[in-house]
N, CA, C and O atoms as CSV, one atom per row, in Angstrom:
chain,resi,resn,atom,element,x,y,z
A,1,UNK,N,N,-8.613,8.727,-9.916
A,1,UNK,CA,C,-9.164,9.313,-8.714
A,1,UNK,C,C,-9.265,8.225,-7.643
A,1,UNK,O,O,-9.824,7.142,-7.814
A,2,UNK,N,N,-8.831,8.517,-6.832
A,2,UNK,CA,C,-8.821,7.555,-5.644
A,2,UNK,C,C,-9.932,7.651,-4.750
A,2,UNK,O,O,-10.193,8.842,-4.579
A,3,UNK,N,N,-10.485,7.107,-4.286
A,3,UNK,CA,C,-11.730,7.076,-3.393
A,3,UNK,C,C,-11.263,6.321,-1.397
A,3,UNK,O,O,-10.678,5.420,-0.797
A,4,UNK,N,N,-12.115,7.606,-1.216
A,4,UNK,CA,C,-11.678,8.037,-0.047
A,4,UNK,C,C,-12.390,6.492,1.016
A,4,UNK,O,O,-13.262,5.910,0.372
A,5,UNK,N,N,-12.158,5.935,2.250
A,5,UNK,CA,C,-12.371,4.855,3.079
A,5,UNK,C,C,-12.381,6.022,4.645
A,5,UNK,O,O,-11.441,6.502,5.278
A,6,UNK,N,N,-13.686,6.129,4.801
A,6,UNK,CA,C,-13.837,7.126,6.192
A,6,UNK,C,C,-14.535,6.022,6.951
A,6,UNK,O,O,-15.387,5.355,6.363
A,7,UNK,N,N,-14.225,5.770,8.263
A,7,UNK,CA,C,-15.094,5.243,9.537
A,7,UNK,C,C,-15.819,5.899,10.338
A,7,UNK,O,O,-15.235,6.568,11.190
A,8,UNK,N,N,-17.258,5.902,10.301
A,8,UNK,CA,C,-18.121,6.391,10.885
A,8,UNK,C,C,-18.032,7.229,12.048
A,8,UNK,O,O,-18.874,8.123,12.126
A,9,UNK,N,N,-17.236,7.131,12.910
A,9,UNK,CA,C,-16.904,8.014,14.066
A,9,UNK,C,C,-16.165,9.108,13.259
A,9,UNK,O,O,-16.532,10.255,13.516
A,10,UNK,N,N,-14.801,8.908,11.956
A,10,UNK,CA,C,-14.711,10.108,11.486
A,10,UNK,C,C,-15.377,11.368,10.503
A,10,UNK,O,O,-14.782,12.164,9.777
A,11,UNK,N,N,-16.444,11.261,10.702
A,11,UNK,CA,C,-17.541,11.311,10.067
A,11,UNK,C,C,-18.845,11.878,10.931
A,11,UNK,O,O,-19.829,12.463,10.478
A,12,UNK,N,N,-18.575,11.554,12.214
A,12,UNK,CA,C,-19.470,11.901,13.452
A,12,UNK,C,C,-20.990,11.127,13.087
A,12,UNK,O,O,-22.124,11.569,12.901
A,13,UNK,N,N,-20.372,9.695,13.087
A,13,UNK,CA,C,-22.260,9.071,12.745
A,13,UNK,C,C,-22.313,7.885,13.985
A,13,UNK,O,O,-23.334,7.204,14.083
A,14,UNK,N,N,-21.352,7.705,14.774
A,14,UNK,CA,C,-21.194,6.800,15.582
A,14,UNK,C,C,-20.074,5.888,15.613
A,14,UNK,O,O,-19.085,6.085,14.907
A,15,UNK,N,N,-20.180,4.856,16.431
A,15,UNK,CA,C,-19.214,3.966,16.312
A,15,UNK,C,C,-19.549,2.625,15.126
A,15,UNK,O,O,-20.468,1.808,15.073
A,16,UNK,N,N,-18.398,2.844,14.296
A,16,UNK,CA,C,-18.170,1.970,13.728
A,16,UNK,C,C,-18.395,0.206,13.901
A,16,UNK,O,O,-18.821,-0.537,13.016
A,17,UNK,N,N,-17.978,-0.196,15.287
A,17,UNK,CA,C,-18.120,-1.347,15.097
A,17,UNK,C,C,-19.175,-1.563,15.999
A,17,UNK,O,O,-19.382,-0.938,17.039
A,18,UNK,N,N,-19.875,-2.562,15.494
A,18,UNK,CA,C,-20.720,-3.496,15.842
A,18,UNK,C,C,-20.370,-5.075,15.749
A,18,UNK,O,O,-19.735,-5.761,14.947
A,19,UNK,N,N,-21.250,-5.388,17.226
A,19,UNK,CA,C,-20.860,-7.143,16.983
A,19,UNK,C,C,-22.089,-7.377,17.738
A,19,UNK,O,O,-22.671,-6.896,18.711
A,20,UNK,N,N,-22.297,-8.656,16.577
A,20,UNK,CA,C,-23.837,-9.190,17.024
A,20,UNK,C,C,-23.958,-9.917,18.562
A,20,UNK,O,O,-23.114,-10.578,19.165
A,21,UNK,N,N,-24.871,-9.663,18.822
A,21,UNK,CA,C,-24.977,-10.555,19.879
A,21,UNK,C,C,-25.285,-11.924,20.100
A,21,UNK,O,O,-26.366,-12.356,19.700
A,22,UNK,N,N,-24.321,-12.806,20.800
A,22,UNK,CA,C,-24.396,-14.253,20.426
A,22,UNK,C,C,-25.639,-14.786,20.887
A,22,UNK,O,O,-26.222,-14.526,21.940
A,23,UNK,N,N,-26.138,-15.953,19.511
A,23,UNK,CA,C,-26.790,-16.654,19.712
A,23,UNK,C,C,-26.789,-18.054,19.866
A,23,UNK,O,O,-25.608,-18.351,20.046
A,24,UNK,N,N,-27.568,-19.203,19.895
A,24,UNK,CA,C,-27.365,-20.535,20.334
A,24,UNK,C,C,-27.428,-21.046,18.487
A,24,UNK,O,O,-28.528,-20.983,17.938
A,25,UNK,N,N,-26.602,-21.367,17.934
A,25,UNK,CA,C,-26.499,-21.804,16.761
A,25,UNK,C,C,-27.339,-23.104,16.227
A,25,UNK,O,O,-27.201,-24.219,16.730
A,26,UNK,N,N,-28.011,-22.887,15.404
A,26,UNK,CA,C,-29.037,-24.636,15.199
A,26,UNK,C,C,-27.698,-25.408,14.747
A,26,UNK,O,O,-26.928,-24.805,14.000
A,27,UNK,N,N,-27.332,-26.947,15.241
A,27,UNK,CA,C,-26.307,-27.609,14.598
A,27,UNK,C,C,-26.026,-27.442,12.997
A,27,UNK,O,O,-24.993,-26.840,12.706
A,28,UNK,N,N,-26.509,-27.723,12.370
A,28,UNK,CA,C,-26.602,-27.628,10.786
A,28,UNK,C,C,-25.149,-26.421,10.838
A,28,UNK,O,O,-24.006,-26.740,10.509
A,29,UNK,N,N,-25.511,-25.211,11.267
A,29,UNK,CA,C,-24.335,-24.014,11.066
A,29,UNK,C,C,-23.193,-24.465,11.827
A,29,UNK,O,O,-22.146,-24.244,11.219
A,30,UNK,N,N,-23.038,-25.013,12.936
A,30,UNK,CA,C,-21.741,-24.957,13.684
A,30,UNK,C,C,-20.629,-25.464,12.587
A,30,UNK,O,O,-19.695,-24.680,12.751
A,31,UNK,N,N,-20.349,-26.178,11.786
A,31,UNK,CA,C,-19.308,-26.389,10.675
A,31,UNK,C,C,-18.929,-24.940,10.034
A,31,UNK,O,O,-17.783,-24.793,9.607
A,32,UNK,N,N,-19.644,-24.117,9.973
A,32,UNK,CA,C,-19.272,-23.179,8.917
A,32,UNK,C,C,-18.573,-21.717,10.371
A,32,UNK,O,O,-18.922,-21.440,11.519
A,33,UNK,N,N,-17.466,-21.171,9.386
A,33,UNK,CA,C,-16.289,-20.350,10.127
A,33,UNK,C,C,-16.744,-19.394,9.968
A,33,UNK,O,O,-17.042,-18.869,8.896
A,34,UNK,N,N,-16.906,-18.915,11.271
A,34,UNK,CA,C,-17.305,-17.292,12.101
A,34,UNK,C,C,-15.507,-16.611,11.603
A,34,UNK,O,O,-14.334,-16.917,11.817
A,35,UNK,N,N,-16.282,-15.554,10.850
A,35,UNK,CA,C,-15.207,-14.603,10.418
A,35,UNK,C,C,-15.184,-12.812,10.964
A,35,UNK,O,O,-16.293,-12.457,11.363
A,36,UNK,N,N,-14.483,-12.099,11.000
A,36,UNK,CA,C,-14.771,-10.345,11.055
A,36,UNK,C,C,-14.670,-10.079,9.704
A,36,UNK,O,O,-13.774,-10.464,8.953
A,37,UNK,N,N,-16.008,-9.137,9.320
A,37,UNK,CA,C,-16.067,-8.409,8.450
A,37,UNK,C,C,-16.108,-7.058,8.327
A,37,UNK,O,O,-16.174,-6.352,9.333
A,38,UNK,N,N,-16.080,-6.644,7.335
A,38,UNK,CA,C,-16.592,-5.175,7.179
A,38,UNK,C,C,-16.923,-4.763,6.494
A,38,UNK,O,O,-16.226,-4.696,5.482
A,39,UNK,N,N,-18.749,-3.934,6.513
A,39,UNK,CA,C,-19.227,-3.181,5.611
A,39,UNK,C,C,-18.961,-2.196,5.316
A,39,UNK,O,O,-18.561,-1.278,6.032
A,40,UNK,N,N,-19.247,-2.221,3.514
A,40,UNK,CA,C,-18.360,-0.878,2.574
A,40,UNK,C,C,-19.594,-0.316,1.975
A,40,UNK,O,O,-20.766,-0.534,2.283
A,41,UNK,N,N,-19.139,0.381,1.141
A,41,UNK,CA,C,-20.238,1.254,-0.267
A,41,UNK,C,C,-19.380,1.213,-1.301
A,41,UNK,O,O,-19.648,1.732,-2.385
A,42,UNK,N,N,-17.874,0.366,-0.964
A,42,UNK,CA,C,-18.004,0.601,-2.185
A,42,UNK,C,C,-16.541,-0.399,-2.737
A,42,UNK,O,O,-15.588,-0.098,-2.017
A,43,UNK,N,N,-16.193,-1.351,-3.678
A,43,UNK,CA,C,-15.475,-2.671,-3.838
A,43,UNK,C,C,-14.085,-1.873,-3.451
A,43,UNK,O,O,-13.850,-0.816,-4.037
A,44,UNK,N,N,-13.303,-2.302,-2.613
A,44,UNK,CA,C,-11.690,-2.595,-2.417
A,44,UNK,C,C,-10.948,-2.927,-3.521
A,44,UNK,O,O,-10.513,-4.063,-3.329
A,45,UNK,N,N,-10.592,-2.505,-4.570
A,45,UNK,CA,C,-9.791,-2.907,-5.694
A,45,UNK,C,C,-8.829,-2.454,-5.787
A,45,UNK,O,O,-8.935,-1.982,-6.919
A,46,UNK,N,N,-7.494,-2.094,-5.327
A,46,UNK,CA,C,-6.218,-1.135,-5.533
A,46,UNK,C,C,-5.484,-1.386,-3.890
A,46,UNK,O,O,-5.893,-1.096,-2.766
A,47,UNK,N,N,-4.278,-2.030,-4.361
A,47,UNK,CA,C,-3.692,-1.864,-2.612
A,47,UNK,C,C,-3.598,-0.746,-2.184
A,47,UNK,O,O,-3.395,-1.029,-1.003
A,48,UNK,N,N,-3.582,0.694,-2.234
A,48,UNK,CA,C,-3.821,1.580,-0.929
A,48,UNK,C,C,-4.701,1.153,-0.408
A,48,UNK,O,O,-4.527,0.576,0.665
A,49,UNK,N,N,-6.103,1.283,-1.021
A,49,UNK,CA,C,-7.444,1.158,-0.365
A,49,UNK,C,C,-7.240,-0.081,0.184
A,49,UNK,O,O,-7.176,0.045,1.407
A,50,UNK,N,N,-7.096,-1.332,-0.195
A,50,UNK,CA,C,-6.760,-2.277,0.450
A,50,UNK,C,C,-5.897,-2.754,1.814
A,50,UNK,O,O,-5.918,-3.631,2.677
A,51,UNK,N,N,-5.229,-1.730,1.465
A,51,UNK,CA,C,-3.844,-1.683,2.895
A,51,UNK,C,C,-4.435,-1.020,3.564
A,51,UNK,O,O,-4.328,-1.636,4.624
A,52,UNK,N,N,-5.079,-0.088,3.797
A,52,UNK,CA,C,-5.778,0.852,4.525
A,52,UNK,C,C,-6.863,0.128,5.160
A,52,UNK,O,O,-6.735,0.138,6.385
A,53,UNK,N,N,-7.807,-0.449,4.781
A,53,UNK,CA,C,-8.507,-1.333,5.547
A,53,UNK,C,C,-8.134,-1.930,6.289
A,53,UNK,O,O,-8.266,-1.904,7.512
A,54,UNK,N,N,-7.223,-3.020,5.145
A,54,UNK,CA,C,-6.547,-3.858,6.556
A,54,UNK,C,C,-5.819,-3.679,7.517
A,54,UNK,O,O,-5.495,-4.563,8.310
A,55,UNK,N,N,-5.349,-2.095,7.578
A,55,UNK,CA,C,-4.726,-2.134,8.849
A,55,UNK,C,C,-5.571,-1.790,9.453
A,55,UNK,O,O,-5.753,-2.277,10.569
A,56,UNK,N,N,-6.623,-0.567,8.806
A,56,UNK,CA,C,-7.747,-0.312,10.539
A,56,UNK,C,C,-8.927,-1.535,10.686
A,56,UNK,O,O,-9.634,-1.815,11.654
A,57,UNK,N,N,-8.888,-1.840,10.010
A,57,UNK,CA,C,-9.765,-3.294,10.890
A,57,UNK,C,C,-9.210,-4.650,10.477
A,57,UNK,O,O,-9.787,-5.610,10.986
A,58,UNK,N,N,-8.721,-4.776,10.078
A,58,UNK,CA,C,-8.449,-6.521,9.675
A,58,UNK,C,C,-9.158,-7.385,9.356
A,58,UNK,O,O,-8.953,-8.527,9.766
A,59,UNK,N,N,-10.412,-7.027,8.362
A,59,UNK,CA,C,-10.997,-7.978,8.834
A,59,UNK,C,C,-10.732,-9.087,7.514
A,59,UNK,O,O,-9.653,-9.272,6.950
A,60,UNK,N,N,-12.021,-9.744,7.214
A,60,UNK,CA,C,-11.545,-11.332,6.932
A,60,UNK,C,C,-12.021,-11.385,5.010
A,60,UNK,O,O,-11.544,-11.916,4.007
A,61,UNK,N,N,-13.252,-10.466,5.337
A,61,UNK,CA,C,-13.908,-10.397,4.471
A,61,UNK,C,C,-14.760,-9.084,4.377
A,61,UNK,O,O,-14.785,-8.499,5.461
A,62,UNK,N,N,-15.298,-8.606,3.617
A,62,UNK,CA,C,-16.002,-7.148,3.514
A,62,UNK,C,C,-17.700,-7.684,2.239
A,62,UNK,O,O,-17.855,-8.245,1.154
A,63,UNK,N,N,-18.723,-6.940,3.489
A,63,UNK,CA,C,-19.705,-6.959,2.394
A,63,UNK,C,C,-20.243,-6.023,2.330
A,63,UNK,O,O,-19.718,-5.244,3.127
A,64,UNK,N,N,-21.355,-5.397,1.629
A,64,UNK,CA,C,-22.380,-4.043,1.195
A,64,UNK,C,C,-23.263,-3.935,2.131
A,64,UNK,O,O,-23.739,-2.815,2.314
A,65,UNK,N,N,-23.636,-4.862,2.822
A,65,UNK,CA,C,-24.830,-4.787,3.838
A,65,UNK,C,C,-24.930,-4.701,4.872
A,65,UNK,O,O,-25.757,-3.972,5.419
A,66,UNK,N,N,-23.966,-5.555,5.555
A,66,UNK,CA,C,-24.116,-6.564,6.361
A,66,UNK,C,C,-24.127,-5.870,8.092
A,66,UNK,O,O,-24.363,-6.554,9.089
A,67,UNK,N,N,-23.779,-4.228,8.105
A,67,UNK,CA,C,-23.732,-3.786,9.056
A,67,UNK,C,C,-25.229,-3.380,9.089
A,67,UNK,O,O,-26.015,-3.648,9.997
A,68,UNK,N,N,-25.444,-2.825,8.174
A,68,UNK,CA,C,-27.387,-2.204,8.203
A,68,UNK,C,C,-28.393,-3.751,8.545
A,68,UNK,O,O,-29.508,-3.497,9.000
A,69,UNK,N,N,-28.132,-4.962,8.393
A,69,UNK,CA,C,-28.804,-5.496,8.792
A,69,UNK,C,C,-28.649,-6.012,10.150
A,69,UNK,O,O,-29.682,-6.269,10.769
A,70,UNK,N,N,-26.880,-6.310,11.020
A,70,UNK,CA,C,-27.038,-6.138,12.172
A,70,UNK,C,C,-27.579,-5.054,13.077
A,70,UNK,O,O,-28.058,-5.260,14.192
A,71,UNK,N,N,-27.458,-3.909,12.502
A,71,UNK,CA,C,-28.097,-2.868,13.413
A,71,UNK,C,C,-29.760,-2.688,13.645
A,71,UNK,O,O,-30.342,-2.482,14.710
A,72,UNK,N,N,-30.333,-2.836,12.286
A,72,UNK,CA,C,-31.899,-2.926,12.385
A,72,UNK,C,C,-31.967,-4.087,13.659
A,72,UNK,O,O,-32.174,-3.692,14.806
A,73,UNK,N,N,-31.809,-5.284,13.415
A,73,UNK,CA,C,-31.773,-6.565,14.169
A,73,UNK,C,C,-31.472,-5.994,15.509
A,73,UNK,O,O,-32.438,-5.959,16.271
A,74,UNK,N,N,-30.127,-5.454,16.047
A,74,UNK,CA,C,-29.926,-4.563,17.540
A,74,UNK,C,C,-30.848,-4.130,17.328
A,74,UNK,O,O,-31.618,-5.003,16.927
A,75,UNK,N,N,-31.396,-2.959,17.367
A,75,UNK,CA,C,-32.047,-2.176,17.203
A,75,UNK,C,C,-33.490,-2.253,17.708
A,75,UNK,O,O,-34.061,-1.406,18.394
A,76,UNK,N,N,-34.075,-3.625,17.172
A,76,UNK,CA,C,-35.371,-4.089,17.488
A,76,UNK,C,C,-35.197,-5.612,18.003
A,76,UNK,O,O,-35.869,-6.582,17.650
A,77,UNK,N,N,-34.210,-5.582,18.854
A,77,UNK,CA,C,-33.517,-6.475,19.717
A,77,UNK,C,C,-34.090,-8.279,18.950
A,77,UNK,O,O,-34.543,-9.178,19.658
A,78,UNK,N,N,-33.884,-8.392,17.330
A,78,UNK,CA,C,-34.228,-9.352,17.168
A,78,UNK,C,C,-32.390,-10.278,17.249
A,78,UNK,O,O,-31.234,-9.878,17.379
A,79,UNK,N,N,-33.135,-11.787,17.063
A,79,UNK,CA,C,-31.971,-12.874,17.027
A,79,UNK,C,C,-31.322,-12.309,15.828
A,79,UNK,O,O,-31.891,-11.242,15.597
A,80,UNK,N,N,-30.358,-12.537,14.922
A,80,UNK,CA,C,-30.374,-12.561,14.136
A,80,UNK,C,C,-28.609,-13.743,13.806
A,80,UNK,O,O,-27.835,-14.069,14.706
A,81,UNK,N,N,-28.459,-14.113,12.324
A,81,UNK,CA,C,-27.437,-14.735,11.770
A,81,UNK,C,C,-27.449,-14.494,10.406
A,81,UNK,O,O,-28.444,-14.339,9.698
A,82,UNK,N,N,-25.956,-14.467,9.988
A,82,UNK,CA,C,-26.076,-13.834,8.357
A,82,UNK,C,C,-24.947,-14.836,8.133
A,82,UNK,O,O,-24.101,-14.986,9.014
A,83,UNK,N,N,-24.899,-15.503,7.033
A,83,UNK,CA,C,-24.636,-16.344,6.547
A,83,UNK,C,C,-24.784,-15.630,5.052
A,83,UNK,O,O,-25.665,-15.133,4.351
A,84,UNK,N,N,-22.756,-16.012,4.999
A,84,UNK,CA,C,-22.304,-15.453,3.748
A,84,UNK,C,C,-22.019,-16.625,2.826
A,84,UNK,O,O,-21.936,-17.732,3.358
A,85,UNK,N,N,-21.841,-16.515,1.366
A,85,UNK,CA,C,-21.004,-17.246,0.340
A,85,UNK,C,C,-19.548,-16.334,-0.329
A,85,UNK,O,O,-19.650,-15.952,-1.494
A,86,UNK,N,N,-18.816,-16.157,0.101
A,86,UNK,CA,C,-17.533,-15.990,-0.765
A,86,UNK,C,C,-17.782,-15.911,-2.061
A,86,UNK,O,O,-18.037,-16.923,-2.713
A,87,UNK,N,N,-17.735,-14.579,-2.649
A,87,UNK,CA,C,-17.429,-14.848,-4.474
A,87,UNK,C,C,-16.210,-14.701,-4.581
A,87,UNK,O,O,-15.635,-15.617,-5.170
A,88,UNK,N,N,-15.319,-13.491,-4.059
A,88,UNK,CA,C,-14.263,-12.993,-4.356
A,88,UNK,C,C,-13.331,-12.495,-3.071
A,88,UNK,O,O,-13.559,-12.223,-1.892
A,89,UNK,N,N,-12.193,-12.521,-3.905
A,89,UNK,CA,C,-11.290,-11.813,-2.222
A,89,UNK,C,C,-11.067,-10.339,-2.113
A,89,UNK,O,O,-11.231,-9.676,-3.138
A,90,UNK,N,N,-10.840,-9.953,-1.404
A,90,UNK,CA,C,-9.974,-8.553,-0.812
A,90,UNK,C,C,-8.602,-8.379,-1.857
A,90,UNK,O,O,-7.417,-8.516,-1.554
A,91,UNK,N,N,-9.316,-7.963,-3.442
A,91,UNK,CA,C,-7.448,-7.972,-3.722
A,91,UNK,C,C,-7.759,-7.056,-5.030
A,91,UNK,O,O,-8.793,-6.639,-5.551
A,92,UNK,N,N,-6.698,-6.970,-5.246
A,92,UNK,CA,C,-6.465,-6.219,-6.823
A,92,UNK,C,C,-7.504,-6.878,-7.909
A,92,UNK,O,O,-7.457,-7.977,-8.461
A,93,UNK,N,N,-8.489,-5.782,-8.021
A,93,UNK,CA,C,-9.639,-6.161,-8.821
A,93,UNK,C,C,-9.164,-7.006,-10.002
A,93,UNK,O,O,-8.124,-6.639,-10.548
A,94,UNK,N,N,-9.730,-7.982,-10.420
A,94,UNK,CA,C,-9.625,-8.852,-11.117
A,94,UNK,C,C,-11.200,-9.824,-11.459
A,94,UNK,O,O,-11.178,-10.958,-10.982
A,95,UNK,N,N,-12.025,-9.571,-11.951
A,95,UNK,CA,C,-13.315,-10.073,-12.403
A,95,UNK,C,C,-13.146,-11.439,-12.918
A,95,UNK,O,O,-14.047,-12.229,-12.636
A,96,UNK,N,N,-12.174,-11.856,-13.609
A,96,UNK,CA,C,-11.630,-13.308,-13.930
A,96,UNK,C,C,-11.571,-14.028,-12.705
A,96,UNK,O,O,-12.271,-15.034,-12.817
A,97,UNK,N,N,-11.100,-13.958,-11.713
A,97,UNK,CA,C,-11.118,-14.363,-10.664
A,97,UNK,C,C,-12.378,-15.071,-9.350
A,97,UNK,O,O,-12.381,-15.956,-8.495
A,98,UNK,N,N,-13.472,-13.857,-9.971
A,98,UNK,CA,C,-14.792,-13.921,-9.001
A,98,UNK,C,C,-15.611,-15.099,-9.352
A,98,UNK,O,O,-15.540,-15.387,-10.546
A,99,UNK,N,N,-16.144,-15.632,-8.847
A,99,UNK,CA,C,-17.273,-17.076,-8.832
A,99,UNK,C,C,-18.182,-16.896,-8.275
A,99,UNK,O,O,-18.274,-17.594,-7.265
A,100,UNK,N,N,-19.278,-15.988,-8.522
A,100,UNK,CA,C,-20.417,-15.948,-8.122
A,100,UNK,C,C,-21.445,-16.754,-8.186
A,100,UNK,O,O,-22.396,-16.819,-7.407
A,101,UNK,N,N,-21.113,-17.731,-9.686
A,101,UNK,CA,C,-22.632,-18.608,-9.406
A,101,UNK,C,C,-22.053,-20.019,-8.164
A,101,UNK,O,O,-22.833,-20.709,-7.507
A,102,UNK,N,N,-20.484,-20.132,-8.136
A,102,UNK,CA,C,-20.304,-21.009,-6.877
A,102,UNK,C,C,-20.717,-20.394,-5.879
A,102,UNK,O,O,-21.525,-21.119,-5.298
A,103,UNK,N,N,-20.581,-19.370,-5.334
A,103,UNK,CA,C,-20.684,-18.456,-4.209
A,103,UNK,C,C,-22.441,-18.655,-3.995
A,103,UNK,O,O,-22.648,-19.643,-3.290
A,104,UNK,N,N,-23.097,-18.301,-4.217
A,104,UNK,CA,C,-25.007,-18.402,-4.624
A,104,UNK,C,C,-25.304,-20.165,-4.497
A,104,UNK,O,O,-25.930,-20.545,-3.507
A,105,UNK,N,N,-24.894,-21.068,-5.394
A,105,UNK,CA,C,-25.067,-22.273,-5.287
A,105,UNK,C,C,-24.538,-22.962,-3.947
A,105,UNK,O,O,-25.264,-23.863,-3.526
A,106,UNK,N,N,-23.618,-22.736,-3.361
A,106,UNK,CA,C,-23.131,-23.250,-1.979
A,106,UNK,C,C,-24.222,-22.470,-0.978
A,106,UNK,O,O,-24.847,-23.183,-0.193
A,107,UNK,N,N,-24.434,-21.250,-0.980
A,107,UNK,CA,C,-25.020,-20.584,-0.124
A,107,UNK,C,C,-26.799,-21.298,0.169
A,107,UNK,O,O,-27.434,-21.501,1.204
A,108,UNK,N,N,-27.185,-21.557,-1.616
A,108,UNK,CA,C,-28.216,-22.202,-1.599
A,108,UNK,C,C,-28.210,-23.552,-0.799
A,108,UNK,O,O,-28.962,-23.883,0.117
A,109,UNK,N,N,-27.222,-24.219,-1.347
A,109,UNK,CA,C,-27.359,-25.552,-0.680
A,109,UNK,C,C,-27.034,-25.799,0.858
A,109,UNK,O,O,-26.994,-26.925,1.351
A,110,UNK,N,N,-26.798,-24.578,1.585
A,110,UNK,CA,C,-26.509,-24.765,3.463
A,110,UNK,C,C,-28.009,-24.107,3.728
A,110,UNK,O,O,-28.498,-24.358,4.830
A,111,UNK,N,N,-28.862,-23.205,2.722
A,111,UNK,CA,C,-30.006,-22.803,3.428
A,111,UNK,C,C,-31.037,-24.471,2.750
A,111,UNK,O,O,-31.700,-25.136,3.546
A,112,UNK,N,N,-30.977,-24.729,1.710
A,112,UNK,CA,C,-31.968,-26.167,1.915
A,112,UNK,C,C,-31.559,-26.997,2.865
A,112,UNK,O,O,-32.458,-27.449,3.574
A,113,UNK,N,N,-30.286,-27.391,3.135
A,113,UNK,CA,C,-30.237,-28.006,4.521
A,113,UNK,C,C,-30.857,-27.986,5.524
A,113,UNK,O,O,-31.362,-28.943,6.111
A,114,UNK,N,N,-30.870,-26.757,5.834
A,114,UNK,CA,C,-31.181,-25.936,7.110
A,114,UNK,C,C,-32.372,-26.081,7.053
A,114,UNK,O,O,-32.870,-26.476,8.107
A,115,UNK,N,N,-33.209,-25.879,6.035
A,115,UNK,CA,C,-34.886,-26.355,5.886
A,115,UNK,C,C,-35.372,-27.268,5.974
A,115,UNK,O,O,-36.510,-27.486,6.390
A,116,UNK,N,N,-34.281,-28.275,5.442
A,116,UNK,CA,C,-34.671,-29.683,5.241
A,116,UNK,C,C,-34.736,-30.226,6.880
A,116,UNK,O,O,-35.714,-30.900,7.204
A,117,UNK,N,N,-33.534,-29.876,8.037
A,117,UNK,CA,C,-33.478,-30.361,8.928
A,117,UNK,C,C,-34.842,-29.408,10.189
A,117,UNK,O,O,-35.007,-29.775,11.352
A,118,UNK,N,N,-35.401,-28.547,9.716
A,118,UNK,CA,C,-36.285,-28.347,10.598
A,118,UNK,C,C,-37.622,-28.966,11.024
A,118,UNK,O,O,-38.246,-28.493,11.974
């Protein structure tokens, strides 16, 4: 069974994309690469679904959240920055592949930075 990839306007819930509004970055982040993403419900594993994304948005990377927390943030016009770790790519599911405790441990170690330098 193949599982269906609908964008919110086809769907009549609004527009799909959102982009945060820029903020003044604390130095510590400027090293790390501003990417386009896109939030799902549900993992990309099979090239249709895969090809299909990438042609209607392109983006770089895809996460579960990451649109519901820019919008609350619009929404109640706070700053906001989301700062990801990479476990896995956009590809033919493969679980051998994923590195989550690297993904979590890097992520940890740019937010103690970030603490350390305040």
């Amino acid at each position: 069974m193949a599982l269906l990839f609908l964008k919110l306007s086809e769907i009549a819930l609004g527009n799909e994309k959102v982009v945060p509004k820029k903020i003044s970055l604390p130095n510590i982040f400027k090293p790390l690469r501003q990417v386009s993403s896109i939030t799902v419900n549900t993992v990309h594993g099979n090239p249709s679904s895969i090809g299909r994304v990438k042609q209607l948005f392109r983006p770089q990377i895809e996460t579960m959240e990451g649109a519901a927390f820019y919008y609350a943030c619009n929404q109640n016009k706070w700053k906001c920055l989301q700062i990801r770790a990479i476990s896995n790519y956009v590809e033919k599911r493969d679980k051998n592949k994923w590195n989550i405790p690297l993904a979590i441990n890097q992520l940890n170690n740019t937010l103690i930075e970030y603490f350390q330098h305040l």
